[in-house]
Backbone bond lengths (Angstrom), bond angles and torsions (degrees), N, CA, C in turn:
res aa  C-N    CA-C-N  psi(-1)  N-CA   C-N-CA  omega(-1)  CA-C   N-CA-C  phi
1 X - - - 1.469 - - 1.528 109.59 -
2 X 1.446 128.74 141.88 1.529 124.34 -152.67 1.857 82.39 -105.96
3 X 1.546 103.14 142.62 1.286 104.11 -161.98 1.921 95.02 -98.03
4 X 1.354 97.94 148.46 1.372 117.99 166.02 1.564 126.87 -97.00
5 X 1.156 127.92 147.10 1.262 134.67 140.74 1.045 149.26 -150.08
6 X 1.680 137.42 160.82 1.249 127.41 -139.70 1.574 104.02 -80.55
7 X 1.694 130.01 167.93 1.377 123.59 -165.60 1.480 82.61 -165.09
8 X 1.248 123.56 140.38 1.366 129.76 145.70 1.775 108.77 -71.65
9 X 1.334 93.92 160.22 1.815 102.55 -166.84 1.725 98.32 -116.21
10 X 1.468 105.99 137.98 1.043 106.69 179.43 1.863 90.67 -116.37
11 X 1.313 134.65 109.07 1.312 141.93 164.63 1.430 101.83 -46.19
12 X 1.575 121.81 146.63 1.191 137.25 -179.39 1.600 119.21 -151.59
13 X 1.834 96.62 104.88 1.787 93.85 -176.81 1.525 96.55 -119.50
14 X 1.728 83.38 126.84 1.932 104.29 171.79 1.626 124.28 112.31
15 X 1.524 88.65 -9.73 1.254 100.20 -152.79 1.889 104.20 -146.19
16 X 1.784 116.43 122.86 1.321 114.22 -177.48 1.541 95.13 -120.12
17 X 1.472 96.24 124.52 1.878 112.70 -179.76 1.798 103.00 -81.71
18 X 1.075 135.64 94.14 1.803 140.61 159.85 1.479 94.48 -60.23
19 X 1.440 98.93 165.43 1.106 126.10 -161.29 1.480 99.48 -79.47
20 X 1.362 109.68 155.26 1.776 109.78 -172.23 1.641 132.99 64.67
21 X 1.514 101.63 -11.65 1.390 89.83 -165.98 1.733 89.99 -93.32
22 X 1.357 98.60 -176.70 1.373 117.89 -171.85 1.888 108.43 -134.74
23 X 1.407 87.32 115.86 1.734 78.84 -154.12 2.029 88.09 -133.57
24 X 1.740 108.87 131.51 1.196 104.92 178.95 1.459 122.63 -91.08
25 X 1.334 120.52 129.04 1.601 120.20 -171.62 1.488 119.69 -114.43
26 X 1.289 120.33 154.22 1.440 131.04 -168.60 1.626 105.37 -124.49
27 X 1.257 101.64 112.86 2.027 103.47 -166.52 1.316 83.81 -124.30
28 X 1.807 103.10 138.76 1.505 118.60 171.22 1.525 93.16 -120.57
29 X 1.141 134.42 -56.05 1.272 139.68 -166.23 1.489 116.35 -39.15
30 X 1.424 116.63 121.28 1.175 128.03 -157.93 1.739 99.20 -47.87
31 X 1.421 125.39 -62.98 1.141 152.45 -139.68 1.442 89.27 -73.74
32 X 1.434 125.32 -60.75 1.295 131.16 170.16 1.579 127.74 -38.72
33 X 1.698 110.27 -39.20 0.759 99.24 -146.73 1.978 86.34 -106.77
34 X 1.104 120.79 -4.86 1.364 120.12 154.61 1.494 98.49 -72.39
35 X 0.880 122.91 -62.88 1.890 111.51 173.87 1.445 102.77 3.91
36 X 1.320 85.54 -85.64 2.015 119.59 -157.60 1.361 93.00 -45.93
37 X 1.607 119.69 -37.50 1.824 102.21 -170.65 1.224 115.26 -93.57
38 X 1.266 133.60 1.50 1.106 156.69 171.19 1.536 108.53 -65.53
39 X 1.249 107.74 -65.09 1.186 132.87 175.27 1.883 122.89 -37.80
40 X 1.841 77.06 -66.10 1.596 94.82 178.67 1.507 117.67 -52.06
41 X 1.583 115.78 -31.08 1.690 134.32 -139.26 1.993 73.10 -91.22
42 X 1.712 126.75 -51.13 1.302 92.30 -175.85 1.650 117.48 -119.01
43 X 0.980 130.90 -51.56 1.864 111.61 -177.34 1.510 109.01 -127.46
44 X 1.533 104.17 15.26 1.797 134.75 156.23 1.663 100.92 67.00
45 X 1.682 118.57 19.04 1.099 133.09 -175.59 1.614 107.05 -81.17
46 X 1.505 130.19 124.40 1.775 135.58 174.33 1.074 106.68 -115.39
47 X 1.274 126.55 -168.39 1.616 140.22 -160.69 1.572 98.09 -168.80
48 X 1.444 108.57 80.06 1.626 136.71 -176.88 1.482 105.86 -70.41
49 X 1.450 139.50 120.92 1.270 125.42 -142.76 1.904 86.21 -171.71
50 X 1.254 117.40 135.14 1.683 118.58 -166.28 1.153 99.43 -109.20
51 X 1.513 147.85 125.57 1.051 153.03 153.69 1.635 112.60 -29.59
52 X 1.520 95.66 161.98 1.415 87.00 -175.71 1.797 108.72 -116.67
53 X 1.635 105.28 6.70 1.233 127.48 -170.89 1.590 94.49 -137.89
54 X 1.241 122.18 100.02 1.593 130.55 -173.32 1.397 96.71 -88.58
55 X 1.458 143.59 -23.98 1.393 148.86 134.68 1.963 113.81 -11.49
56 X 0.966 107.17 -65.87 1.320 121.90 -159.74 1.479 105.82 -73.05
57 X 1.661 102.75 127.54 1.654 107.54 -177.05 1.518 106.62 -87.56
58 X 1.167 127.23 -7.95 1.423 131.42 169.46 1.654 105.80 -131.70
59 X 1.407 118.61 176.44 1.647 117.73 -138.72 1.515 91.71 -169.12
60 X 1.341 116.44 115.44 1.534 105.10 177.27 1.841 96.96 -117.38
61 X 1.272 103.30 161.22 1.526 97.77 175.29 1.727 124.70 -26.36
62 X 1.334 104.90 -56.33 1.408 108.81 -163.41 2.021 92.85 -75.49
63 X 1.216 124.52 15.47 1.283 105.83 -177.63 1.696 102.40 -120.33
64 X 1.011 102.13 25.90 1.918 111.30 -163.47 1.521 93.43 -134.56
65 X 1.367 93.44 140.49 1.922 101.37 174.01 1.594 113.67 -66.43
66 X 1.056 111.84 133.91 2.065 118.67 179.21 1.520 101.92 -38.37
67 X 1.464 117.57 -46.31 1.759 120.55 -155.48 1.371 102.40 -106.32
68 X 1.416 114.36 148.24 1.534 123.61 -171.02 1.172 99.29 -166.90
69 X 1.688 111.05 -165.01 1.556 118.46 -169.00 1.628 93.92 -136.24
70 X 1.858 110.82 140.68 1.204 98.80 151.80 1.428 121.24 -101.31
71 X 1.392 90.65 151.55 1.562 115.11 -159.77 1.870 109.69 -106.49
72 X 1.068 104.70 109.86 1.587 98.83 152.12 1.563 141.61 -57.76
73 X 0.951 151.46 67.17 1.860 135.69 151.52 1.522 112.11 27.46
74 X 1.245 143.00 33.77 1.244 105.85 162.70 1.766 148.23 -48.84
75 X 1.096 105.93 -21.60 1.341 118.86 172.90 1.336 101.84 -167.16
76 X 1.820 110.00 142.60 1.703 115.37 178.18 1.717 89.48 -140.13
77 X 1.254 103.86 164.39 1.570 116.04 -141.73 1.968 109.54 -148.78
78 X 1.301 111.08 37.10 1.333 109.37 -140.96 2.258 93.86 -67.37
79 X 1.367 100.43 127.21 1.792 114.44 -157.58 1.798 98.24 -104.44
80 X 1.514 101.54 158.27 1.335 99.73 -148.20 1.715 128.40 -68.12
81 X 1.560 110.33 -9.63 1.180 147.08 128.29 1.279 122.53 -32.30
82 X 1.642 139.86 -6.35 1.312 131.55 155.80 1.547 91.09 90.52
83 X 1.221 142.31 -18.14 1.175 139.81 -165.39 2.144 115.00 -87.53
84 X 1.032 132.16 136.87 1.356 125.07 -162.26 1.443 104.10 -93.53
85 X 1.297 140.39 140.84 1.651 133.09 152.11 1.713 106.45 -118.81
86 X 1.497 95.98 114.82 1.289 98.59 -159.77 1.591 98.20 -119.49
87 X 1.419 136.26 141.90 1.166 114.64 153.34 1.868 118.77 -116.44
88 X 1.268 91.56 150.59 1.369 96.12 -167.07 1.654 109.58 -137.05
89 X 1.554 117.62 129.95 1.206 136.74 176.95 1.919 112.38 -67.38
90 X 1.439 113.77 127.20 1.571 126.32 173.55 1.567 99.03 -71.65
91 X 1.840 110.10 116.34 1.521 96.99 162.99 1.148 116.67 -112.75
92 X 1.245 141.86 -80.91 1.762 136.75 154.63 1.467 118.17 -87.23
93 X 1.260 90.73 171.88 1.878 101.45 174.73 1.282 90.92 -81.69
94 X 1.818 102.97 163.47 1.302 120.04 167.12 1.242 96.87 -172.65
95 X 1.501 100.61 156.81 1.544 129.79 -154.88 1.853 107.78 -112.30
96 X 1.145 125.38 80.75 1.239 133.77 166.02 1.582 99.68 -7.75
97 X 1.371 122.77 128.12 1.647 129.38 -163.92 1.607 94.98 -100.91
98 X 1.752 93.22 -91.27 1.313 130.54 -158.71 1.599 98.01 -127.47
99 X 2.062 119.81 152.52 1.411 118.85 162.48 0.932 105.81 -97.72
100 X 1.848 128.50 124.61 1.631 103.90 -178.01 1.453 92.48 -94.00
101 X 1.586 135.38 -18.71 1.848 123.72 178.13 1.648 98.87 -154.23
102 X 0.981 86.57 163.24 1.900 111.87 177.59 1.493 111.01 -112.10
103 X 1.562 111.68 -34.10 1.350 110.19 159.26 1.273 135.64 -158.38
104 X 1.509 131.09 152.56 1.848 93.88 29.36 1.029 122.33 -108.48
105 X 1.330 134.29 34.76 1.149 146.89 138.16 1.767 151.74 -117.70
106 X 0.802 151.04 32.25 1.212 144.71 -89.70 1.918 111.63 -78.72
107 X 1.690 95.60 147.11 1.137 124.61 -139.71 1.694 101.51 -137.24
108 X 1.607 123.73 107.07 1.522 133.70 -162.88 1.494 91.97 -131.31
109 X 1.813 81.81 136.70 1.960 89.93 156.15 1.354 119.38 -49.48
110 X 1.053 151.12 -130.92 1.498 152.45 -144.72 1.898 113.00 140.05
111 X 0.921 93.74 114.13 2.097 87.59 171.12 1.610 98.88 -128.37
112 X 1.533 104.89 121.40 1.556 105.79 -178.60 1.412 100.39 -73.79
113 X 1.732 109.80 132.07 1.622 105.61 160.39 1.876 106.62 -100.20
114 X 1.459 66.39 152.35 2.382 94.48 -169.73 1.124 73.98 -84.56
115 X 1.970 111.83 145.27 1.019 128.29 136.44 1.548 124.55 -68.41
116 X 1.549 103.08 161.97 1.646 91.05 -155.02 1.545 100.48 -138.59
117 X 1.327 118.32 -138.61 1.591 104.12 167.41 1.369 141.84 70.13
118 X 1.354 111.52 -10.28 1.369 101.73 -128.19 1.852 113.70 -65.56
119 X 1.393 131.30 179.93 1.784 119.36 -177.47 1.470 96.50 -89.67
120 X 1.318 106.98 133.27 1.610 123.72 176.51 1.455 106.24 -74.47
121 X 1.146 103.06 -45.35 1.982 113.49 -136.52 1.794 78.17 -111.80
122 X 1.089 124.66 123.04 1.415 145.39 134.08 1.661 106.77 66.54
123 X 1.512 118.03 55.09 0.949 108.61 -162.93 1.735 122.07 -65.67
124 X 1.262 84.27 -39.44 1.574 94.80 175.84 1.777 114.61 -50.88
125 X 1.712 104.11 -60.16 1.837 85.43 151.66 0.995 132.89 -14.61
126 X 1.659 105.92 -85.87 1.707 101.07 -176.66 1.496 115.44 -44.13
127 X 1.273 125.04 -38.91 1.913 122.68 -157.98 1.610 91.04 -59.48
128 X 1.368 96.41 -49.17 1.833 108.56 -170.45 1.588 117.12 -55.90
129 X 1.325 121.31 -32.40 1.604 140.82 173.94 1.179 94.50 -61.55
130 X 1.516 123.59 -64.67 1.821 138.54 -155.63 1.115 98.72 -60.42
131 X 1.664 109.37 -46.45 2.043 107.61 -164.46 1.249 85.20 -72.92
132 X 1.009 154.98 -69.07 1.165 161.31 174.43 1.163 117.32 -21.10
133 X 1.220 142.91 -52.79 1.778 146.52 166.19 1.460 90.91 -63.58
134 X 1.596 126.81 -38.98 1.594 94.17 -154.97 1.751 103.62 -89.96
135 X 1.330 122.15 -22.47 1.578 125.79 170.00 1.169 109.29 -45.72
136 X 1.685 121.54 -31.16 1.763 118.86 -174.05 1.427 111.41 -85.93
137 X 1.568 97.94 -24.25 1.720 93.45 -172.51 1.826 89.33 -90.17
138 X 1.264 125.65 -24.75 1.846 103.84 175.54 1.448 101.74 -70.85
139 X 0.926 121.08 -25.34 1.778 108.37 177.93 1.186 108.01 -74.74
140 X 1.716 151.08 -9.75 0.790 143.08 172.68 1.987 108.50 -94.24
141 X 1.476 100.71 -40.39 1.340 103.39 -175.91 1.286 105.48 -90.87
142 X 1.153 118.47 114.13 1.756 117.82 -173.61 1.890 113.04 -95.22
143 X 1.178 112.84 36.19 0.997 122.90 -148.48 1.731 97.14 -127.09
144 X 1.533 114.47 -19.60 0.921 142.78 -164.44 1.534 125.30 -89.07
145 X 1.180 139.19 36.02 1.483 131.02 -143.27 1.325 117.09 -35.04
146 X 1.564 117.53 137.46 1.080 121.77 170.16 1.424 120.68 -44.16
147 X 1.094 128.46 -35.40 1.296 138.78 -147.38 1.911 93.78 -91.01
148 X 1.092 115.04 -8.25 1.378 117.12 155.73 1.805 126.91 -59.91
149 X 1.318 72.65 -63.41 1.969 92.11 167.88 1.661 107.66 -35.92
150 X 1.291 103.66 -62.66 1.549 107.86 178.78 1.542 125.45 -55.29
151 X 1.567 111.39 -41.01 1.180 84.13 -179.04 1.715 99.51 -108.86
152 X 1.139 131.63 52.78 1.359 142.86 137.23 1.493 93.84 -85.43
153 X 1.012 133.23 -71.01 1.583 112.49 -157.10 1.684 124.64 -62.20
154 X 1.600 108.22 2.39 1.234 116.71 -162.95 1.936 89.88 -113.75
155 X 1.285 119.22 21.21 1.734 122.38 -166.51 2.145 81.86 -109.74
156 X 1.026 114.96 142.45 1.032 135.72 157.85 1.423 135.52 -126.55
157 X 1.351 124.36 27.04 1.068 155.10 159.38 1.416 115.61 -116.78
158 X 1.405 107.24 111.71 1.613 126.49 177.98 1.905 112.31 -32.42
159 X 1.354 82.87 -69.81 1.886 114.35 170.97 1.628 93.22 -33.47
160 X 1.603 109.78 -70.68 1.470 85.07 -152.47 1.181 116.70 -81.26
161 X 1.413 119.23 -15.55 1.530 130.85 -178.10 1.801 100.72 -52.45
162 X 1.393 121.98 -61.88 1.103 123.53 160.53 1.689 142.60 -24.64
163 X 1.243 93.78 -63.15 1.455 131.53 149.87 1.867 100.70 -17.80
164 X 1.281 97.29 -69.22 1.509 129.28 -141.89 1.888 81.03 -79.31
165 X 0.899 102.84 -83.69 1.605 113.75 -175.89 1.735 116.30 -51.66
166 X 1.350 114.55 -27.65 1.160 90.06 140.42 1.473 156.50 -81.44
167 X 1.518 108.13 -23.69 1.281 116.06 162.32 1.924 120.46 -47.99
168 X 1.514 94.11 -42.89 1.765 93.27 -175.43 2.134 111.75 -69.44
169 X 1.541 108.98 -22.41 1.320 129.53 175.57 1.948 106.21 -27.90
170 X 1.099 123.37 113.21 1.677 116.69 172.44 1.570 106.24 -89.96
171 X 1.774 95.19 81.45 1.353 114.42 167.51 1.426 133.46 -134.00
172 X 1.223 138.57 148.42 1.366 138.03 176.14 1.377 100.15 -12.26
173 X 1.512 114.55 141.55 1.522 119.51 160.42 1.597 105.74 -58.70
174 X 1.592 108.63 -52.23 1.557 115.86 -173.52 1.861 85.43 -46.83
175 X 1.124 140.23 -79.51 1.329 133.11 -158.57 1.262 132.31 -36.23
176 X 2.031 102.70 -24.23 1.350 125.89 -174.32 1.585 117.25 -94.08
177 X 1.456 101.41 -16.79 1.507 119.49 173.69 1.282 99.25 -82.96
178 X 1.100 138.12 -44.02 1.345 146.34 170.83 1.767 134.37 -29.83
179 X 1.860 90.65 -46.60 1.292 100.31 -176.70 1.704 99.95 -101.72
180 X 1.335 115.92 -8.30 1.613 113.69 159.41 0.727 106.26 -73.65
181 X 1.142 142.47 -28.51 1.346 136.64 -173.81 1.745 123.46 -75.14
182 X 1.386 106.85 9.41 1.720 111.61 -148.43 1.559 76.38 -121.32
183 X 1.434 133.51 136.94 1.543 136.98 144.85 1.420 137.89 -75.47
184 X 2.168 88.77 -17.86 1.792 97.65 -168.79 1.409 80.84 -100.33
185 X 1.610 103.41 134.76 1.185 119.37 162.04 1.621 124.24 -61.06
186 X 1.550 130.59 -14.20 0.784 159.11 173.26 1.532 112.98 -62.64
187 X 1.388 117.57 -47.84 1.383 131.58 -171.40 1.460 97.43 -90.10
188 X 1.448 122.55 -47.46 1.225 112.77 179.57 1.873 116.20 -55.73
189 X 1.453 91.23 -65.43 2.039 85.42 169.90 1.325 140.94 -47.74
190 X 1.773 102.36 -17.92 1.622 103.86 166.21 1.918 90.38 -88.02
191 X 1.043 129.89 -63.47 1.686 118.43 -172.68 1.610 106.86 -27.07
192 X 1.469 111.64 -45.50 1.468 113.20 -160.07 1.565 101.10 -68.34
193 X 1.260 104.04 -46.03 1.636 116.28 -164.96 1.992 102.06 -52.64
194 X 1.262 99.49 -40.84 1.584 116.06 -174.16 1.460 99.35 -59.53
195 X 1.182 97.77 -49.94 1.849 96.09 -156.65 1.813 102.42 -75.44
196 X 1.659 115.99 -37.79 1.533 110.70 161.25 1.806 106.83 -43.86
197 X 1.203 126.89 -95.57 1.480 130.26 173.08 1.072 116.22 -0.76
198 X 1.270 102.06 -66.38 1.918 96.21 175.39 1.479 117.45 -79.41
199 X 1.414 120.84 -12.01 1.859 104.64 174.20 1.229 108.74 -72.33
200 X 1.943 105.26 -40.77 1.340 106.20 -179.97 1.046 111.98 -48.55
201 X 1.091 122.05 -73.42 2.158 124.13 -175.34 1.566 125.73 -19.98
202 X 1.837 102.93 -43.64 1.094 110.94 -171.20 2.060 100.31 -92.59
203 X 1.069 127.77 -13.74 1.058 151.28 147.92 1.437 117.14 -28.72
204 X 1.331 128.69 -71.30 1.433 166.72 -140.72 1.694 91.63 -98.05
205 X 1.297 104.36 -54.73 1.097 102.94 -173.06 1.924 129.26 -71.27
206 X 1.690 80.52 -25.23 1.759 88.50 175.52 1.346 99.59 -117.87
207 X 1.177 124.04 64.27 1.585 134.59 170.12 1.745 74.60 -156.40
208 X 0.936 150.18 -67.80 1.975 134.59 176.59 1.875 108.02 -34.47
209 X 1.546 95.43 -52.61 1.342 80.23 171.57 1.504 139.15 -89.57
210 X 1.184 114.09 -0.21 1.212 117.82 -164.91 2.033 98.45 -97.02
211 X 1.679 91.23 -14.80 1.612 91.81 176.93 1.749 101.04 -79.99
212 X 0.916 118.15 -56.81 1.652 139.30 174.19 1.657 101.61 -39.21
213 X 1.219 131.97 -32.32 1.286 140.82 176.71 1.895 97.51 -83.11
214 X 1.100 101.78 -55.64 1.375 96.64 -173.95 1.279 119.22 -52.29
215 X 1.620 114.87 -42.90 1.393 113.53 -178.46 1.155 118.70 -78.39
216 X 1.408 127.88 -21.13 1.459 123.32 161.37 1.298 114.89 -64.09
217 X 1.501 118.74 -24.36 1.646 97.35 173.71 1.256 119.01 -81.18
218 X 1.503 126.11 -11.78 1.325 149.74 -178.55 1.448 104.31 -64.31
219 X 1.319 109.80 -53.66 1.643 115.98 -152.72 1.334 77.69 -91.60
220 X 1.753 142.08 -36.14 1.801 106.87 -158.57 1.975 81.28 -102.61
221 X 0.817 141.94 23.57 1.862 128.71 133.74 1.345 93.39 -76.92
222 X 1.125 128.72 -60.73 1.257 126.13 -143.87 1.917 92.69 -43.65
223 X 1.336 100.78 -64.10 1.579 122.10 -173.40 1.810 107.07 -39.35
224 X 1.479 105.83 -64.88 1.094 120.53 -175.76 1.704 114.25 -44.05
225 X 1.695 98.32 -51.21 2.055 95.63 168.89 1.384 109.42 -49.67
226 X 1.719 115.49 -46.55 1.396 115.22 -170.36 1.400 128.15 -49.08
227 X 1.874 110.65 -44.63 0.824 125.99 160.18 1.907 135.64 -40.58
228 X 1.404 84.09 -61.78 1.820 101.47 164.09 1.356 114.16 -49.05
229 X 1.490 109.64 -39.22 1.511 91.99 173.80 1.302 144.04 -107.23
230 X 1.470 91.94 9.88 1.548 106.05 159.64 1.503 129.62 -100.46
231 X 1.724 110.64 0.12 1.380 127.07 157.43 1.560 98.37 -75.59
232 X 1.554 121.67 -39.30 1.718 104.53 -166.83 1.446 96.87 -79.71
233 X 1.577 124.85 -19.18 1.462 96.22 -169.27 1.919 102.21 -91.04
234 X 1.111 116.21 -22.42 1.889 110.83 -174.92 1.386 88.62 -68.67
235 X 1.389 129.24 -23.17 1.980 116.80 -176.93 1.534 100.72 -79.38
236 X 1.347 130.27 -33.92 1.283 118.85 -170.94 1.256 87.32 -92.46
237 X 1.825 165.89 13.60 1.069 167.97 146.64 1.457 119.38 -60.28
238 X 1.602 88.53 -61.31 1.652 93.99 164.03 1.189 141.97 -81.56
239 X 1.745 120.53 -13.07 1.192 141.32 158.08 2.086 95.75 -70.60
240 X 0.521 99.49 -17.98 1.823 91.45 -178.20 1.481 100.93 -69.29
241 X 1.632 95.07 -61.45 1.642 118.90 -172.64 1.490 121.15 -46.63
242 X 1.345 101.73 -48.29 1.551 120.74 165.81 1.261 102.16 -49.31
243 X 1.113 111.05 -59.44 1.538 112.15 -159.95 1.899 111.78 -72.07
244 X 1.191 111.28 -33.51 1.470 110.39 172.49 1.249 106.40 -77.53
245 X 1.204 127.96 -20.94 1.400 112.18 -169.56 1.380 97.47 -81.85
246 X 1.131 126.46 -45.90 1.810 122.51 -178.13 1.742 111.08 -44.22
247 X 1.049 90.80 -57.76 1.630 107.87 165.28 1.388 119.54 -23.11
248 X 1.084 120.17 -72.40 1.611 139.71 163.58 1.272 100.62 -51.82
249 X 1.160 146.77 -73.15 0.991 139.82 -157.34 1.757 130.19 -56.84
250 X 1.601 89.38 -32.66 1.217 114.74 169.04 2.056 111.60 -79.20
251 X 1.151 62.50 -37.51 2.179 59.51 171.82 1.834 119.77 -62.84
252 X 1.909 83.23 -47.04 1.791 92.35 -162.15 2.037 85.85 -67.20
253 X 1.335 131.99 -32.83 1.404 132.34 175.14 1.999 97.37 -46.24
254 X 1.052 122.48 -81.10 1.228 131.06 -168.75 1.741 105.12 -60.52
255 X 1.307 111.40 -0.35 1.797 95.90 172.55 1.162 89.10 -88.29
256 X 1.716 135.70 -65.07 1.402 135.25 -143.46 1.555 91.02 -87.04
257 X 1.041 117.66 53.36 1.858 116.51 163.54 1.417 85.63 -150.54
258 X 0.948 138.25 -50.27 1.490 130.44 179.40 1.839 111.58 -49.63
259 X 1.271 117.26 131.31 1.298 126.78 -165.39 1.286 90.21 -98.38
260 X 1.447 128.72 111.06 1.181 137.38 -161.81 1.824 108.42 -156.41
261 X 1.176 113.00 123.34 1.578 137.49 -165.34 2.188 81.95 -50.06
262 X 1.515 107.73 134.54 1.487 116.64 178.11 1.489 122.30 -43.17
263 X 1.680 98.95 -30.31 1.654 126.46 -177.65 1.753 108.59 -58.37
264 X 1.469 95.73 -43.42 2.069 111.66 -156.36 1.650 81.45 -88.38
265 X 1.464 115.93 -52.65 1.651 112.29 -165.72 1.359 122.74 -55.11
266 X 1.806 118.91 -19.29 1.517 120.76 160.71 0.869 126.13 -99.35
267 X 2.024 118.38 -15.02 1.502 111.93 150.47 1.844 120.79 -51.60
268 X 1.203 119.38 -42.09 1.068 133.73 152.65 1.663 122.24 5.90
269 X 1.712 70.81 -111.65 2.247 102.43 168.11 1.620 92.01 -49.29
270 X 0.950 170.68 -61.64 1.243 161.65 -83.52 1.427 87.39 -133.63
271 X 1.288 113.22 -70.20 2.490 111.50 177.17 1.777 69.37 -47.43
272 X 1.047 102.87 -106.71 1.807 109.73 -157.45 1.723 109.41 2.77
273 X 1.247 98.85 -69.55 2.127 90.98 -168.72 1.209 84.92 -50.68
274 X 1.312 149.44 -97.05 1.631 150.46 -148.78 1.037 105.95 -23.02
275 X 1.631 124.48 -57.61 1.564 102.98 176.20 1.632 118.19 -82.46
């Protein structure tokens, strides 16, 4: 018979805690946040579990997914606002049992699930393929800190490398409950592999357009300077024109007033038309 035990529940909307990671949280909710001290007061052990209605300011069993992670307390922080910042370490999956109370906090058996599955054939391959798909999709998703990349490549465990890379994945929570939800490591690395492929695609595609956007704004500035400066030069063209023509005009005025032998008066007009 697979053994149970009791866990206070810490509700979780937006957000699915995998195993190992270390992820910092901000709890206002009354119920929660007696949780957390509950917790801390004996072996600081929770039962991290994502709603299935991220809407809802309270969460009763039947409104929370069965599978979750237990979570350790490393540090809780209660801020002057009544509100908790706690951080807490992912240790195994576990499968929501039984509710033994709702309050005032609510409080479920727990059944740890074994990972299972495990890769026969070349595991280290695959880890090396995976780090490898996921370095191309952080270079595409910039959203992603590098500093992820790194310490994925420093995980030597298939499971958690997985684990790990899926949590950072910009996908449906439902998608992220999904691959917690999987024990064979096997199923998870083909899910993961799927869900890289397809971010990339959609990725690729708005990095094509967003270049294609760029250069159209490039080429119509580009145009627009061009423009500007061939309005400033026909204005300094025609201000020239204006201006020589007065010029002349005023000259050819001052030849035919000038009393000048018939000979000098068409040498005259004659420089004059030339210029």
């Amino acid at each position: 018979m697979t053994e149970t035990f009791p866990l206070p529940v810490l509700p979780l909307r937006d957000v699915v805690v995998f195993p190992h990671m270390i992820v910092p949280l901000f709890v206002g909710r009354q119920k929660s946040v007696l949780a957390l001290e509950q917790a801390f007061k004996g072996n600081r052990q929770v039962f991290m579990v994502t709603q299935k209605d991220m809407t809802k300011l309270d969460s009763d069993p039947d409104g929370l997914y069965r599978v979750g992670t237990v979570g350790t307390i490393l540090q809780m922080l209660k801020l002057p606002d009544g509100t908790v910042k706690a951080l807490v370490e992912g240790g195994k999956r576990a499968r929501l049992d039984l509710c033994r109370q709702t309050d005032p906090f609510l409080e479920v058996d727990v059944e740890i699930i074994p990972e299972t599955g495990r890769v026969e054939k070349d595991p280290e391959g695959v880890m090396r393929a995976l780090l490898s798909q996921f370095e191309s999709y952080v270079k595409l998703n910039r959203k992603i800190p590098p500093e992820v990349v790194v310490s994925a490549g420093q995980i030597d465990d298939l499971g958690r490398l997985v684990d790990l890379i899926g949590a950072h994945l910009a996908i449906k929570i439902e998608d992220k409950q999904k691959l917690l939800e999987m024990p064979s490591v096997q199923s998870r690395v083909d899910r993961v592999y799927a869900h890289i492929e397809g971010e990339m695609g959609v990725l690729q595609v708005e990095k094509r357009l967003r270049t294609r956007v760029k250069r159209q704004m490039e080429r119509s500035q580009r145009e627009f300077y061009l423009n500007e400066q061939m309005k400033a030069i026909q204005k300094e063209l025609t201000e020239s024109e204006d201006g020589a023509s007065g010029e002349l005009i005023e000259l050819e005025k001052q030849i035919n007033q000038t009393h000048f032998t018939k000979e000098a008066k068409e040498k005259a007009l004659g420089e004059l038309k030339k210029l």
